[in-house]
SERO-4910 file (N, C-alpha, C, O; in steps of 0.05 Angstrom, whole numbers):
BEGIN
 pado doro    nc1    nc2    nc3   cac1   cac2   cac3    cc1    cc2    cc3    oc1    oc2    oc3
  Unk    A   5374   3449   1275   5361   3429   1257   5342   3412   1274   5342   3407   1298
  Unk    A   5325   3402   1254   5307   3384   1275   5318   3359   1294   5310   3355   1317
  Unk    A   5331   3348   1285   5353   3319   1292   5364   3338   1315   5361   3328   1337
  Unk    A   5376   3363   1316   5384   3371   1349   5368   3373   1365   5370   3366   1388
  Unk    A   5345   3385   1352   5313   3393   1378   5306   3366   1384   5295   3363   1406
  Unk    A   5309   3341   1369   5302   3321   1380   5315   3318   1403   5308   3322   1426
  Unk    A   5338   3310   1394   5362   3298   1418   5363   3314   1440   5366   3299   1460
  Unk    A   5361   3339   1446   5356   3354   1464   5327   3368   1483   5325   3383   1502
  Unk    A   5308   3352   1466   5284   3358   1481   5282   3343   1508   5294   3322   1509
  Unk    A   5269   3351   1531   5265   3335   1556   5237   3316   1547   5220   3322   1530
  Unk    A   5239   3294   1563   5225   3266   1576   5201   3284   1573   5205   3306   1584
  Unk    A   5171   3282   1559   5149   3293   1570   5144   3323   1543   5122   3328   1532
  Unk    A   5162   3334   1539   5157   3351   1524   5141   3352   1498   5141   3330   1486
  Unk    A   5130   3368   1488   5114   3363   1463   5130   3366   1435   5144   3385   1429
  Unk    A   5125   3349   1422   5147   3347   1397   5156   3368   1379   5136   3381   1374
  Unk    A   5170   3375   1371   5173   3404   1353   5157   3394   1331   5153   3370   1327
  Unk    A   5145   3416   1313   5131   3413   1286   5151   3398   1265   5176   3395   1264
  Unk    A   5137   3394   1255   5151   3375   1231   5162   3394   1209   5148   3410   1196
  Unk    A   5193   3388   1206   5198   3413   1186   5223   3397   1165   5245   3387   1172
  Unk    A   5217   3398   1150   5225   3389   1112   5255   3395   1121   5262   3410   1140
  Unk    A   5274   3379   1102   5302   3378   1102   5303   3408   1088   5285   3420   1076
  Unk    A   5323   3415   1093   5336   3442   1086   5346   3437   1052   5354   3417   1042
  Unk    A   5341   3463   1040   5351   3453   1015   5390   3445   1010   5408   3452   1025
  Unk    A   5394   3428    986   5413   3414    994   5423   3397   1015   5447   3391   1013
  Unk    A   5412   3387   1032   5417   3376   1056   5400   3345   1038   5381   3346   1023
  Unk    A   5415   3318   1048   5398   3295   1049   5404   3270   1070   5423   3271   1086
  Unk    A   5390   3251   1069   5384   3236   1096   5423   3235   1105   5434   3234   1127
  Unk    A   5433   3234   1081   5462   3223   1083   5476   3240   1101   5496   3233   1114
  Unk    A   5462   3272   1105   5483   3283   1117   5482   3293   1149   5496   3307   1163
  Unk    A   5456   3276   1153   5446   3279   1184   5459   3262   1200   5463   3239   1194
  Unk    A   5464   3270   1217   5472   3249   1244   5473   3230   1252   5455   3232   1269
  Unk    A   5483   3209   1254   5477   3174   1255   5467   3169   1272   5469   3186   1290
  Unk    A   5457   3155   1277   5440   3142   1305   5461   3139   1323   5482   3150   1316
  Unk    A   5462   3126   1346   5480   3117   1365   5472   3102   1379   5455   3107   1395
  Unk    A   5489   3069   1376   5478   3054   1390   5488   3048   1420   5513   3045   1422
  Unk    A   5477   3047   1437   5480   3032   1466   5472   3009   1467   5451   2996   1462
  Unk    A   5506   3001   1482   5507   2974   1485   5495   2970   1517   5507   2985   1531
  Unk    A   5477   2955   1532   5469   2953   1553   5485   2927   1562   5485   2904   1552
  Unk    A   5496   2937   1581   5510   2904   1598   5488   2883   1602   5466   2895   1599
  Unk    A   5486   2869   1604   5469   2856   1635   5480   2854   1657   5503   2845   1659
  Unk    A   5463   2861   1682   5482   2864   1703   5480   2834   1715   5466   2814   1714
  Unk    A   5500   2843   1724   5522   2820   1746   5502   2801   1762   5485   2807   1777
  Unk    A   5508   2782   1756   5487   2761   1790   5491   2769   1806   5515   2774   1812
  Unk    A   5478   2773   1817   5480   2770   1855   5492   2751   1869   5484   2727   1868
  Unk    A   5512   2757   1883   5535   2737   1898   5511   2715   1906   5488   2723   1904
  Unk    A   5516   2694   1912   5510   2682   1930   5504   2675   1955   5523   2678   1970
  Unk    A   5474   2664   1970   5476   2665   1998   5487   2657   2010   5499   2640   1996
  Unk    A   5497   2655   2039   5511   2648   2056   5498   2636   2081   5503   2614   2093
  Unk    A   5485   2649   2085   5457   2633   2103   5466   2633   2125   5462   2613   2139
  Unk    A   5486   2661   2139   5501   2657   2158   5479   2672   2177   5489   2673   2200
  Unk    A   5454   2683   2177   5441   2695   2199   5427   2666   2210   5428   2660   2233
  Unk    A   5416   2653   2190   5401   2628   2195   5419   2608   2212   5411   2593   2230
  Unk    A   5444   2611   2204   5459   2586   2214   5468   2597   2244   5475   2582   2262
  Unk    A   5466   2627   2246   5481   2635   2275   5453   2628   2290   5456   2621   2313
  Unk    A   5433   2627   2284   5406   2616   2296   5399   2590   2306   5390   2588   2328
  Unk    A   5404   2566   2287   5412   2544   2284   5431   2537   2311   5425   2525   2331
  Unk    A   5463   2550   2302   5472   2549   2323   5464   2552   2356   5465   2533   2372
  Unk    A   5458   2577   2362   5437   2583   2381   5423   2574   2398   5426   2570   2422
  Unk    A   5404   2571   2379   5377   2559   2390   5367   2528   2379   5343   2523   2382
  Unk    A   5382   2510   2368   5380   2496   2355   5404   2472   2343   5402   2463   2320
  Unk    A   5426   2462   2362   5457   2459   2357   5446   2436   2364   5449   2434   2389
  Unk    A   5432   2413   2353   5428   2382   2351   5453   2372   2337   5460   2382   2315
  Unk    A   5466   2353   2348   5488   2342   2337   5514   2362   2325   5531   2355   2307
  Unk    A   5512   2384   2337   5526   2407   2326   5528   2409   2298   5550   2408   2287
  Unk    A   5501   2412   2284   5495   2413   2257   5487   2439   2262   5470   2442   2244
  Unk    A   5488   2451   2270   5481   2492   2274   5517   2498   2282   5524   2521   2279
  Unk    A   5531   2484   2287   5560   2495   2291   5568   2491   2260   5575   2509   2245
  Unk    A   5565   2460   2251   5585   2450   2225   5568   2481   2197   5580   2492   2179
  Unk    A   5541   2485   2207   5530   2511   2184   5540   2536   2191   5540   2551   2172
  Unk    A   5548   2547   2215   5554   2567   2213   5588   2563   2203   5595   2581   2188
  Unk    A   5605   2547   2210   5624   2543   2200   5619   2549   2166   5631   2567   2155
  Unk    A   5608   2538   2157   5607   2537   2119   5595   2559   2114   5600   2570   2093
  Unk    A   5575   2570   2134   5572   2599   2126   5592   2621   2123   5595   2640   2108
  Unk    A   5606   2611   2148   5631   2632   2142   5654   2636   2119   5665   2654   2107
  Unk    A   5654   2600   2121   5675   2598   2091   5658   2610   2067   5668   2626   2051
  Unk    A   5636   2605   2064   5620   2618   2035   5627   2645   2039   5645   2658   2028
  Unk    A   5612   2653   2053   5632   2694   2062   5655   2701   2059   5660   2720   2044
  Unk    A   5672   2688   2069   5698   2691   2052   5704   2682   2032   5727   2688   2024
  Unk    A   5687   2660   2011   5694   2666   1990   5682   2686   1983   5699   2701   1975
  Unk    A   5655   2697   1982   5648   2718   1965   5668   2742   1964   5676   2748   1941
  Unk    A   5677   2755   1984   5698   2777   1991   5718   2762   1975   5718   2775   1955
  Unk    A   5731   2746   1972   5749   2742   1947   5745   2737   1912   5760   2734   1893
  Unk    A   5710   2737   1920   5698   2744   1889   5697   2706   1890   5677   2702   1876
  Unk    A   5705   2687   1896   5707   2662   1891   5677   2648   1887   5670   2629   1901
  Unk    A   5658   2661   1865   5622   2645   1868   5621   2619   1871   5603   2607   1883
  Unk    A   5637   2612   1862   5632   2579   1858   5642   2567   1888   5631   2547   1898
  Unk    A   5655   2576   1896   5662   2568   1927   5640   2574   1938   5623   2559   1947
  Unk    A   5641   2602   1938   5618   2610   1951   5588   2593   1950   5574   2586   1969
  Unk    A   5584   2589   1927   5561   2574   1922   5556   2549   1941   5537   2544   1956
  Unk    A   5588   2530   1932   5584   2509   1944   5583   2505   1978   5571   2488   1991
  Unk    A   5603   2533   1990   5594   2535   2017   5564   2535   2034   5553   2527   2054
  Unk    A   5561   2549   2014   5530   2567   2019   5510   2549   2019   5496   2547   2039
  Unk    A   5507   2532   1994   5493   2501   1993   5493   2477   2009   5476   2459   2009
  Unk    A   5516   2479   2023   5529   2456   2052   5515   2464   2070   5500   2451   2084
  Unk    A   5520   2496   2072   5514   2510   2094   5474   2508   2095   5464   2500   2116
  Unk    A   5463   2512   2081   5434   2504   2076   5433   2482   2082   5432   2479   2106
  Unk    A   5434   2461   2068   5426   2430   2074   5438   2432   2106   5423   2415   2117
  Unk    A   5450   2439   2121   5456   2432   2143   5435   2442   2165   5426   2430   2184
  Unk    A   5430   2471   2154   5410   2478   2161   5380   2469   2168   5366   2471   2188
  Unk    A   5376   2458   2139   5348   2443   2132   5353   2411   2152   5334   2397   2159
  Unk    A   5372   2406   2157   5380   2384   2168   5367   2390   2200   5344   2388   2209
  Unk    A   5390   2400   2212   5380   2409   2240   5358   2422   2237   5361   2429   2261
  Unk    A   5338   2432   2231   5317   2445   2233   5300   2420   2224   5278   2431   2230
  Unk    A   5294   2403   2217   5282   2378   2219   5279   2364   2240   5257   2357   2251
  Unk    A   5303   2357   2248   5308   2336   2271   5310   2351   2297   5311   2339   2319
  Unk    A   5311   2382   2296   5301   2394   2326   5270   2394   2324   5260   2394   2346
  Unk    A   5249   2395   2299   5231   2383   2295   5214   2363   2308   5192   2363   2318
  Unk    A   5235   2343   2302   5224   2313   2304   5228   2309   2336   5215   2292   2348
  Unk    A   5245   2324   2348   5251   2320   2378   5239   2329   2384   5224   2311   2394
  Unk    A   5225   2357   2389   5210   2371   2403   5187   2353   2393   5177   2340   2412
  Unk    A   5177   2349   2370   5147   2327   2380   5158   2303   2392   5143   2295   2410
  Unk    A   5176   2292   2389   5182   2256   2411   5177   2276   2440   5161   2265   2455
  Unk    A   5185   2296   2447   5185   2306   2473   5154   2308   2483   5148   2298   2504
  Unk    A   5140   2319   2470   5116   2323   2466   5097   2305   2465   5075   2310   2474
  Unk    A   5104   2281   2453   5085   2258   2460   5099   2248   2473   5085   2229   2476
  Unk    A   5124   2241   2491   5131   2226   2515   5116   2238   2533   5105   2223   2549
  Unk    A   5111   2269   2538   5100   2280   2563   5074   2281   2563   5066   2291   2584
  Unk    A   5057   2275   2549   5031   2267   2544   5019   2245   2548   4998   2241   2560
  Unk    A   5045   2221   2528   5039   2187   2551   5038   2186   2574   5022   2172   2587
  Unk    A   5066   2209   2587   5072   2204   2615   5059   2212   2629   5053   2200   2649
  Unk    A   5048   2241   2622   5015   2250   2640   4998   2234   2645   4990   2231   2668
  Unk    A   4987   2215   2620   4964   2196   2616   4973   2167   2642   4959   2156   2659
  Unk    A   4997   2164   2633   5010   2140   2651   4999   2142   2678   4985   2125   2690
  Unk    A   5010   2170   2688   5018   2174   2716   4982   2180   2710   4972   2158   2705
  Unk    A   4969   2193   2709   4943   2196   2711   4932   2171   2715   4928   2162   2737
  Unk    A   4925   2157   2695   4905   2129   2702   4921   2113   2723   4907   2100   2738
  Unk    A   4952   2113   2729   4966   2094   2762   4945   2128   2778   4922   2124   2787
  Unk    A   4951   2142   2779   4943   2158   2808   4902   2152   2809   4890   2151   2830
  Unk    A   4890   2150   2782   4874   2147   2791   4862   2118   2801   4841   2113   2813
  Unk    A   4884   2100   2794   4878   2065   2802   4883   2065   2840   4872   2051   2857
  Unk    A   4901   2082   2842   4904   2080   2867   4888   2095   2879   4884   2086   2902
  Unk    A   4873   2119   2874   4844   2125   2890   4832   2110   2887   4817   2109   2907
  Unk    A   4824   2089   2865   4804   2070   2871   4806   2055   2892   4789   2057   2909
  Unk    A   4824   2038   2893   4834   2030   2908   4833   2037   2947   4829   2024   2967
  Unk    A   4836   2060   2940   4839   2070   2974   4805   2073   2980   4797   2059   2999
  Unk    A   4785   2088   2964   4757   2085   2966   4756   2055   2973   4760   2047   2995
  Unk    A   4750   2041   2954   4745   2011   2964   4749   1996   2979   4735   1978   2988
  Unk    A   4770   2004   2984   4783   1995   3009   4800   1966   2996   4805   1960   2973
  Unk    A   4807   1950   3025   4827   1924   3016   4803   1911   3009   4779   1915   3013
  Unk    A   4820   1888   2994   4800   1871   2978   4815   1839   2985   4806   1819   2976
***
């Protein structure tokens, strides 16, 4: 019947011709549709931000705010493996802001470092060049 050549034709194929119900046959006695139900899939666990925070740690452990993130990174990781999102979440979100934290204020250090050694060049520069003046000129 046509309703089988449908259901069984492949993706791409060209449609069978159009062919009239069979005598005696009516819409009533064809095949029902079939509905599919589609899930929606699952969220995605939550981050953990544990590569960032082992980095943090690392290269970056101001006030040991790269230790206290990789710590909450880890607890968020073990919640996920216990399925726990909401833990997880809230680890994972500690574990960020801590992140965003130290990664500011190693920031803000490395420029204070940066303009101390720039005053201090300038400093020691204009004393070293007061004292060549000085030695040219001689005593005064």
């Amino acid at each position: 019947s046509p309703a089988v050549m449908e259901r069984s034709r492949t993706p791409g194929a060209p449609l069978p011709p159009y062919e009239p119900l069979s005598e005696g046959l009516d819409v009533e006695g064809l095949p029902r549709s079939t509905m599919v139900v589609v899930e929606p899939s699952p969220m995605p666990p939550p981050r953990d931000h544990f590569a960032w925070s082992l980095c943090t740690t690392l290269y970056g452990n101001i006030c040991c705010l790269g230790f206290l993130a990789l710590v909450f990174s880890v607890k968020s990781r073990d919640r996920k493996v216990l399925r726990d999102y909401s833990g997880a979440l809230s680890y994972g979100t500690t574990s960020k802001y801590l992140n965003i934290t130290a990664l500011l204020l190693n920031i803000f250090f490395v420029i204070l470092i940066i303009a101390l050694i720039a005053s201090g060049t300038v400093v020691v520069a204009n004393f070293i060049h007061q004292e060549q003046q000085q030695l040219f000129d001689g005593p005064t």
